[in-house]
ZAMIDREN-648625 format. One line per 2 residues: their letters; for each residue x, y, z of C-alpha. Coordinates in pm, 1 decimal. Each point is the difference from the previous one (the first is absolute). Layout:
BEGIN
A = X:Y:Z | ...
This chain:
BEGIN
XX = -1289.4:-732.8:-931.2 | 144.8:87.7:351.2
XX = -32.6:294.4:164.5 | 291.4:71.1:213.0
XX = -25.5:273.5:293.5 | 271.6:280.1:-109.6
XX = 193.1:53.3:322.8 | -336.4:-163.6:159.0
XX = -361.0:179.3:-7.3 | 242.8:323.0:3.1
XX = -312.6:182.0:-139.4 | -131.0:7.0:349.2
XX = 241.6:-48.9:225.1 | 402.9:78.9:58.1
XX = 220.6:-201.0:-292.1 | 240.1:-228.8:76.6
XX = -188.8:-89.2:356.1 | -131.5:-306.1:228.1
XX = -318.9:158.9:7.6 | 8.7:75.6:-375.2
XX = 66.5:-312.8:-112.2 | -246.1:-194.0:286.8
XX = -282.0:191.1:-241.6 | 79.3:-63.9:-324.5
XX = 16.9:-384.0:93.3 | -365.1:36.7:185.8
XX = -159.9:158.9:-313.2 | 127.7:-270.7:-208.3
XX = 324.7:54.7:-191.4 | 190.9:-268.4:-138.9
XX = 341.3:139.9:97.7 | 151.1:317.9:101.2
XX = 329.1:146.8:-64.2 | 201.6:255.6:217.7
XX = 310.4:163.6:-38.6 | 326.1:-88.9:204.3
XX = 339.6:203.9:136.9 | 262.4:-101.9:212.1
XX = 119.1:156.3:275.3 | 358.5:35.9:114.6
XX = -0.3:-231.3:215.8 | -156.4:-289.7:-282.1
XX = -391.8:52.1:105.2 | -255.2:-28.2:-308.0
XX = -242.4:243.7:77.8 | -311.4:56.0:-214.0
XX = 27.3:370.6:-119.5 | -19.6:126.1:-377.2
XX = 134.6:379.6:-7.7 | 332.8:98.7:-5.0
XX = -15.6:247.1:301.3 | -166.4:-41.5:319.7
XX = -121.6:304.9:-23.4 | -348.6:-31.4:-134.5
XX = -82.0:-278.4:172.6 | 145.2:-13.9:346.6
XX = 167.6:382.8:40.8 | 329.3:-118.6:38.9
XX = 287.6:125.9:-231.5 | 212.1:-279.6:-163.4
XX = -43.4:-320.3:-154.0 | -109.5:-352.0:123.3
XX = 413.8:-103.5:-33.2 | 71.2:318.3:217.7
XX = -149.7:-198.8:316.2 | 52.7:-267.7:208.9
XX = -342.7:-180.1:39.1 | -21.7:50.3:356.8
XX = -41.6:373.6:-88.1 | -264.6:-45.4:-233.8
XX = -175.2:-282.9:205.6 | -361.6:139.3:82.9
XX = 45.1:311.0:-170.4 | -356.7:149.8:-91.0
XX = -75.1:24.4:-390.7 | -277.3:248.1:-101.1
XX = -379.9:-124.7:67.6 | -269.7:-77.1:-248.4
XX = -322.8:-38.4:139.3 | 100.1:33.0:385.9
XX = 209.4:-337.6:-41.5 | 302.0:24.1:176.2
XX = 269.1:-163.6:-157.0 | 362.4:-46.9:27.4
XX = 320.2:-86.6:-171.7 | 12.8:-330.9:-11.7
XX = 296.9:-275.4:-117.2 | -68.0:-255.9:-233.6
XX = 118.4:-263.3:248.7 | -271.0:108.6:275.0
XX = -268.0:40.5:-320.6 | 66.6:-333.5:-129.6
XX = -54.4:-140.5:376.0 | -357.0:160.4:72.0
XX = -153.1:6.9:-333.8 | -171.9:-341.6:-140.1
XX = 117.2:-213.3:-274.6 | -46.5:274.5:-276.4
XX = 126.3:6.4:-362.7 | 257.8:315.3:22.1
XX = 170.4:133.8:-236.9 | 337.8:158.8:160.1
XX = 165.9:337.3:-214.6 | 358.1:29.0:59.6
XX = 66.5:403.2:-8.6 | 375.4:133.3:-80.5
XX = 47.2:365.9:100.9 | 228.6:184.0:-234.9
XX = 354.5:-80.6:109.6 | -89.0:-263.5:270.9
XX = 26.5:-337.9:-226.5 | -45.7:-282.5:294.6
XX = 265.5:-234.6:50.7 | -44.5:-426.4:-12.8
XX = 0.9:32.1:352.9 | -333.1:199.7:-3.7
XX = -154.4:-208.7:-255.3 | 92.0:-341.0:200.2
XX = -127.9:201.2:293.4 | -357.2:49.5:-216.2
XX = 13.6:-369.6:-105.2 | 43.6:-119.7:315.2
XX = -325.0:176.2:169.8 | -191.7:-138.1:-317.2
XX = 121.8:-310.6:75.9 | -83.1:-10.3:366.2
XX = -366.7:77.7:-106.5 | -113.2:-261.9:-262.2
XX = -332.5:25.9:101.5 | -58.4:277.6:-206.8
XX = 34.3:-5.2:-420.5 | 334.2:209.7:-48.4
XX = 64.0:181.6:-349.4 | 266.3:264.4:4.4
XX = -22.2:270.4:-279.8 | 260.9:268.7:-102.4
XX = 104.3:243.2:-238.1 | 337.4:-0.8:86.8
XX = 236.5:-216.3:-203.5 | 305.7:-75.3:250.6
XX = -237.5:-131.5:281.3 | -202.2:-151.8:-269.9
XX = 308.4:-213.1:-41.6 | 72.0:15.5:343.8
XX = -341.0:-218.5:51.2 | 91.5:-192.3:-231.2
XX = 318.1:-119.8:156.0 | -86.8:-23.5:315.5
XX = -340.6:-113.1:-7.4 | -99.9:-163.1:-364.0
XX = -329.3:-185.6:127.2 | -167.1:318.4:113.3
XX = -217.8:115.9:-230.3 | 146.4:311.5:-199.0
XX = -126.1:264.5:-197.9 | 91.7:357.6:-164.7
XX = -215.9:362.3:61.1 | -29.4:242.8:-346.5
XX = -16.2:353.5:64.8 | -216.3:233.1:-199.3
XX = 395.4:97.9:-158.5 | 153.8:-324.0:20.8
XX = 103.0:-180.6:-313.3 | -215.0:-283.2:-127.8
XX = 431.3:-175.6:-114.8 | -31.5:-52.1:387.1
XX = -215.2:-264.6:-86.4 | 215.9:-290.5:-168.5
XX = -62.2:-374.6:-65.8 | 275.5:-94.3:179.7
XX = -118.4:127.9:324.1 | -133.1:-235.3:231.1
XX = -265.1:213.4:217.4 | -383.6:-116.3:35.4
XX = -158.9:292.0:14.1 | -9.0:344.8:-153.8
XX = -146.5:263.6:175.2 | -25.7:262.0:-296.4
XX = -168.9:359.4:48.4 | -335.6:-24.6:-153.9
XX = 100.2:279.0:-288.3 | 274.4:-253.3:-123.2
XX = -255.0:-272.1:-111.3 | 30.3:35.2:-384.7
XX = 370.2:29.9:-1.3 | 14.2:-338.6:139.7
XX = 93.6:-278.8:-250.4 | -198.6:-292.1:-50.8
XX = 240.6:-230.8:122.6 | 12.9:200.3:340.9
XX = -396.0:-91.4:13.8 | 106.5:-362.3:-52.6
XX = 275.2:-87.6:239.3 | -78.2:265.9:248.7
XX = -259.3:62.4:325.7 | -90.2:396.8:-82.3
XX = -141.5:156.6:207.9 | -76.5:400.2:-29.6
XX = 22.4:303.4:254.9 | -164.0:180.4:147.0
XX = -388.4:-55.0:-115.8 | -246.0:143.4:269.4
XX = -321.6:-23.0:-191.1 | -162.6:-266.6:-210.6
XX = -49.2:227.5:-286.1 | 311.7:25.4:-64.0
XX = 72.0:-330.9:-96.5 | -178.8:59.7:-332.0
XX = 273.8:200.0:-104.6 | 285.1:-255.1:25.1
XX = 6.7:-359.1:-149.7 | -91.6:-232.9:259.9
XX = 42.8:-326.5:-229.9 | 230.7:-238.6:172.9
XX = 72.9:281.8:300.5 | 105.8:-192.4:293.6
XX = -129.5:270.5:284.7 | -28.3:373.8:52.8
XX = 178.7:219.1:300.5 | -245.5:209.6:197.1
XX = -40.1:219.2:231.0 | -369.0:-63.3:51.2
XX = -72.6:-396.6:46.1 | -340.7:-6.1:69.7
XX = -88.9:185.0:-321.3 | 102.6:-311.6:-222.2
XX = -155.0:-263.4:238.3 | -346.6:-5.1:-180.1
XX = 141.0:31.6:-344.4 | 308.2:-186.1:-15.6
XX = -26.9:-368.3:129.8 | 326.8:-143.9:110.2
X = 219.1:-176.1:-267.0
């Protein structure tokens, strides 16, 4: 089973961050995932919320920027880390050859364009040193990815409210990254042609709960809980 590092060891230090990410690798994960935007200017930055607000004190949205006014900009400390916002372009250059697992967001009325996805493609691209999987649970830049990009690795996100009919035979996605509560409305032939993997599971225990037969990996925010228990798959 692997243990990917949701949004990197974001249990202990900022999500979405060099410094996050730099620790989940060094306490063993097999992969991490983080969360990309683009600016208006065509910048993937790693940055889940929809406001800046929470994170970084700025009002507005990653697409409300131009990169060069983001660049730098502090995010909130864990732990006395500093840590920045950082671009998956200048990630993808300092980190070493990980396994990550790249989540496309789409803000509510800001659907990205081909040009934005070839933009994405083309940092992944530029950075084969690293395993790239992109996962979504959007449909249009599902199909965007698809088009532009059909040897990437895809793969679709369930929401605690999404409908398990997003799930058909005929789509082509890997992976599955299904929230942990969805398990037994998953059907059997999802288990068989599909890489699941749950979020978010932060303590051993709780894997008990959920069937783990055939589970590809789990999403959490705590990677060096599942080192001792879970050996890689």
């Amino acid at each position: 089973m692997r243990i990917i590092a949701h949004r990197g060891f974001s249990g202990r230090y900022a999500e979405n961050t060099e410094p996050a990410f730099r620790a989940a690798l060094a306490v063993g994960a097999d992969a991490v995932e983080g969360d990309v935007q683009c600016t208006a200017d065509g910048v993937w930055v790693l940055f889940h919320d929809r406001s800046l607000r929470r994170k970084v004190g700025l009002a507005g949205r990653i697409p409300d920027y131009r990169w060069d006014d983001l660049r730098g900009r502090q995010v909130r400390v864990r732990r006395r880390v500093p840590a920045s916002l950082t671009s998956l372009k200048d990630l993808a250059e300092r980190l070493p050859p990980t396994e990550f697992f790249v989540e496309v967001k789409v803000l509510p009325g800001r659907p990205y364009d081909r040009s934005q996805i070839e933009g994405l493609v083309r940092v992944l691209m530029e950075h084969p040193h690293h395993v790239w999987r992109v996962i979504t649970a959007d449909r249009p830049t599902r199909d965007l990815l698809r088009q532009v990009a059909p040897g990437i690795p895809r793969g679709l996100v369930l929401f605690p409210w999404s409908p398990i009919e997003e799930v058909t035979q005929e789509e082509d996605g890997t992976y599955l990254f299904v929230h942990r509560r969805l398990h037994r409305r998953l059907p059997a032939w999802v288990w068989a042609s599909r890489r699941v993997v749950y979020y978010t599971i932060n303590r051993p225990s709780e894997l008990k709960r959920y069937r783990t037969d055939g589970l590809y990996g789990i999403e959490t925010d705590w990677p060096d809980r599942f080192r001792s228990c879970c050996p890689s798959g």
